[in-house]
N, C-alpha and C positions, 0 to 999 in steps of 0.2 A: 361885758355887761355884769354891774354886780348886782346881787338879787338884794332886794329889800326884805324887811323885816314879815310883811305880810306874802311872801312867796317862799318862806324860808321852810316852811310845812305844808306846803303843799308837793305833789307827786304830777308831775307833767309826763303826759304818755308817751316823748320822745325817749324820757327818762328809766320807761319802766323796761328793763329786763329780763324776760321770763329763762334765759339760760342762769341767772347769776344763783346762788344756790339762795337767796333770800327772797327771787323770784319765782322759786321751786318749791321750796315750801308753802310762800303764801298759794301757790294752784293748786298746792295739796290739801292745805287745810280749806281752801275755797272747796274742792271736789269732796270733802271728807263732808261740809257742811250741806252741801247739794245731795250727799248720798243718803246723810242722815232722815232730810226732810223727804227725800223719795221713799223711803222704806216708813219714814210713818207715814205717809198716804197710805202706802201701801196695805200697814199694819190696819187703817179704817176700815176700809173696803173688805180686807180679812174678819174683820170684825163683824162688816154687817154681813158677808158671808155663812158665819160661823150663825147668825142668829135666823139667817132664814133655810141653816142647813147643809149650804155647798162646802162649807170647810169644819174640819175638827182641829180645834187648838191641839188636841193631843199628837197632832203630826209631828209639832216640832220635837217632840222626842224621839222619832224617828230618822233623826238627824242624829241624835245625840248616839244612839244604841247604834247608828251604823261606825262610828267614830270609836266605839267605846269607853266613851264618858258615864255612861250613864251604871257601870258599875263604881263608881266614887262617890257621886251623888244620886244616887235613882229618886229622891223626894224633889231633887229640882229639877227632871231630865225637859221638862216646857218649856221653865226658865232659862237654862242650860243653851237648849235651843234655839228659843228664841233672841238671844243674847246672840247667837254664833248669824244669826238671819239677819240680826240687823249691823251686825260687824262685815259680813258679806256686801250688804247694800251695799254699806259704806266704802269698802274698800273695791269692788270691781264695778 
């Protein structure tokens, strides 16, 4: 069978390999995408946490001073933080 012109960009799912290493990557960057949007839910809820009391943004430097980052930059040890919380998400 030869494909025509209008089959010739498309991805048939007999076709799709998730061992092949370009099959690997796209479920990584798929998972990396999934991780991102989980942890900004996340980061919401944090948020409205934070305004009716159950959380203090200041935690996440508590991450950071257990690591000890926060002797490099101690003005951004939140930021720092929350940088490594939403790399976390994303990567486990």
């Amino acid at each position: 069978m030869v494909p025509s012109e209008a089959d010739s960009g498309t991805l048939e799912a007999s076709e799709y390999d998730s061992d092949s290493m370009t099959g690997i990557v796209f479920d990584g960057v798929i998972g990396a995408i999934s991780g991102a949007v989980g942890t900004a839910a996340m980061t919401v809820i944090l948020l409205v946490a934070t305004t009716l009391g159950g959380f203090e943004i200041e935690s996440f430097a508590m991450i950071v001073d257990l690591i000890g980052l926060s002797a490099v930059a101690p003005a951004y040890a939140v930021t720092i933080g929350y940088l490594l919380f939403l790399g976390g998400g994303m990567v486990t």
